[in-house]
Each structure stands twice: as structure tokens, then as C-alpha cells.
C-alpha positions in Angstrom: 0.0 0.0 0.0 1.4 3.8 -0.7 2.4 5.7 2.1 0.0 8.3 1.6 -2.9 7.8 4.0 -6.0 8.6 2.2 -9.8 9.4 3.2 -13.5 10.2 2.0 -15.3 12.2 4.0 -18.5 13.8 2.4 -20.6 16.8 2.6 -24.4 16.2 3.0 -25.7 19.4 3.1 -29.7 19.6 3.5 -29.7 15.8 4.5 -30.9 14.5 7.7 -28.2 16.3 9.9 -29.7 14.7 13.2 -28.4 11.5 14.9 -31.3 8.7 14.5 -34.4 8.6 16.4 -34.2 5.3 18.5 -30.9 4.5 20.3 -29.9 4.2 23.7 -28.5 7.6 24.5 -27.4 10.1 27.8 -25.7 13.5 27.5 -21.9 10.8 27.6 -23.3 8.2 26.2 -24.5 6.6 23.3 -24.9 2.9 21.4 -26.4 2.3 18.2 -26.6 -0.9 15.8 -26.7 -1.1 12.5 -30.7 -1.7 12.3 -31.3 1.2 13.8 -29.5 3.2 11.4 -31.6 6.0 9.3 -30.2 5.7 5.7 -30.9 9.0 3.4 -30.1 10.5 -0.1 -27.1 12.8 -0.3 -28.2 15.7 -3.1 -24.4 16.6 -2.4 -22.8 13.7 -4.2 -23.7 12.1 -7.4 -27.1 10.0 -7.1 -26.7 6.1 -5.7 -25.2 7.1 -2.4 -26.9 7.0 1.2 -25.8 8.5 4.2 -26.8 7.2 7.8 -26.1 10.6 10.2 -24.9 9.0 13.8 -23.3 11.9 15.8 -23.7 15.4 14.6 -25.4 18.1 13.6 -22.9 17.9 10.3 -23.5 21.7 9.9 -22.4 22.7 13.2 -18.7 22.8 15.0 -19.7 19.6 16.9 -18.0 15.9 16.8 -19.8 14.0 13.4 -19.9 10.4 12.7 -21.9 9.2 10.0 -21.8 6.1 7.6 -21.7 6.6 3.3 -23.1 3.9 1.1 -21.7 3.6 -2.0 -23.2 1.1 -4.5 -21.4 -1.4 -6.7 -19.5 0.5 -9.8 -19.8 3.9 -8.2 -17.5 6.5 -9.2 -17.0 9.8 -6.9 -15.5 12.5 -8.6 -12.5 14.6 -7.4 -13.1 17.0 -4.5 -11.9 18.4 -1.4 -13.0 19.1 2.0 -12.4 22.1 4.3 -11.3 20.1 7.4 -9.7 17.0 8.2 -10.9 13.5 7.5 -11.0 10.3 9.4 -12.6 7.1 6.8 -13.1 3.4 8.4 -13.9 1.1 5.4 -16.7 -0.9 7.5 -17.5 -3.2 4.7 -16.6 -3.8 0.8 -13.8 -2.3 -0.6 -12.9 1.4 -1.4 -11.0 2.1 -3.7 -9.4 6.1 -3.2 -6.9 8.0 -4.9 -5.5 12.0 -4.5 -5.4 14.6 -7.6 -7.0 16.5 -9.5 -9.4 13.9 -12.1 -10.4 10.3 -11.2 -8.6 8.3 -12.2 -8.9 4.3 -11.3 -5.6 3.4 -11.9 -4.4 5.7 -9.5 -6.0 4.3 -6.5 -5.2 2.5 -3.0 -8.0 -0.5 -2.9 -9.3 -0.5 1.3 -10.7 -3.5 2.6 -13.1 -3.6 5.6 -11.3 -2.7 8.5 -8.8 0.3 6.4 -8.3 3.1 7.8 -7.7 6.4 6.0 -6.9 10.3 6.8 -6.8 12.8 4.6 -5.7 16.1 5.2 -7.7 19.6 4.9 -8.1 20.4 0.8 -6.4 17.8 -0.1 -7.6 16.8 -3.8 -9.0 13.1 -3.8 -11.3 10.6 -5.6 -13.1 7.0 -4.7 -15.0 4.7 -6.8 -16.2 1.1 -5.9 -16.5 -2.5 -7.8 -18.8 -3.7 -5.0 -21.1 -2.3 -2.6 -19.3 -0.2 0.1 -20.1 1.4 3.6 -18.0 3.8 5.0 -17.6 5.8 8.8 -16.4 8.9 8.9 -15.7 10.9 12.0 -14.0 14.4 12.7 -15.1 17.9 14.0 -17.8 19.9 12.3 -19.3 22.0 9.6 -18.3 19.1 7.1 -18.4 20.2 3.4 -17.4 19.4 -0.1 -15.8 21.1 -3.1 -15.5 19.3 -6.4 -12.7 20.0 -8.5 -14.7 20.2 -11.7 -17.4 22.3 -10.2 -19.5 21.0 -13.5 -19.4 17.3 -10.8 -21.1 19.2 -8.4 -24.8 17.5 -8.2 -26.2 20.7 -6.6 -25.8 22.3 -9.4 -27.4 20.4 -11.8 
């Protein structure tokens, strides 16, 4: 594997930005299972993908975890993100590469159980063979850039 570490955190601006409705929770505390998560659309990335918000508001300066995912033959085009990036590869393989065009031959394949960090504005792109489910954690407002703003879905 390269020695660059590399991530996918995404955006998901007007998208269920609360944690889900039933969970066993306290103001410290909190356990969720994968059947109680709330999977949504994501008008921020190209149509297929879901998004399950766990910890956030994802538009405020708060701790956010949330799980992406990605169906089979997926391709997510190069962007960037305003803060830093923590990905956990919870099931499938991810396949992510950095610069400035996707590219697939360019790209480390993460297993379930990878981890990746990618660092603020760093250029990067993913794309999957197989379905995929990501976590992503960090600190709040989360956001995305594309590099081709003609990729951007909100502005189609």
C-alpha cells in the first residue's frame, strides 16, 4: 500500500443532519446498531449514495460520525473538503486515490477494516467495484468542493 494515507469524508448538506431517532443515549453516552440506522439520499454527491447521520449536527462545530453507502460500480469525482478526514472502510472495498481527475488506476483498494486520513483540501477521488459502507468521523461543519465544479450535483 502507498504511504500516503488517504480518506473520503463527504458533505451532506440539506440531508438528515440529526443523529437517529431510536438509540440508547445520555448527555456521555451513546450505542447504536446497524438496524437502527436511518439511511438518506445525499443531493451533495452524485445520485446512488446513502448516508446514515450518527453523531452530529454535520453543519455545526460539533464531533460527526456518519456512515456513506456507495453502490457497486460507483465512481466519486474529485473534491476536497475544508477540514480533516477520518474514513473506516466498514464493509466492501474502497478504492481512493488524491489529484485532480479520477482516475482508477491511481488508486489504493481499502478492505473492511482500512483506515484512512486525509488532510484539509487535499484533492482526492473514490469509486467502488462492490457495494461499500464507509464511517467517517472528525469535527464539524463538514463540506465538499468538487474539482470540476461541473461534478457538483447541486448544481445540476
Amino acid at each position: 500500500m502507498k504511504n500516503i494515507l488517504i480518506a473520503l469524508s463527504v458533505a451532506v448538506a440539506g440531508v438528515g443532519l440529526g443523529a437517529p431517532a431510536s438509540r440508547a443515549e445520555t448527555a456521555h453516552h451513546m450505542m447504536v446498531s446497524p438496524a437502527e440506522l436511518k439511511w438518506a439520499d445525499v443531493p451533495s454527491l452524485p445520485p446512488g449514495v446513502k448516508i446514515a447521520v450518527i453523531e452530529g449536527p454535520l453543519n455545526e462545530a460539533v464531533p460527526i460520525t456518519f456512515r456513506l453507502k456507495f453502490p457497486a460500480d460507483y465512481k466519486l469525482p474529485a473534491h476536497w473538503h475544508p477540514g480533516i478526514e477520518h474514513v473506516t472502510v466498514m464493509s466492501g472495498t474502497f478504492n481512493m486515490g488524491t489529484g485532480d481527475k479520477l482516475d482508477t488506476t491511481k488508486t489504493n483498494p481499502l478492505s473492511a477494516g482500512s483506515v484512512a486520513i486525509m488532510a484539509p483540501r487535499t484533492q482526492h477521488f473514490a469509486w467502488t467495484r462492490e457495494e461499500a459502507i464507509v464511517q467517517v468521523h472528525g469535527m464539524g461543519p463538514w463540506g465538499i468542493n468538487y474539482v470540476n465544479p461541473a461534478d457538483d450535483p447541486r448544481k445540476k
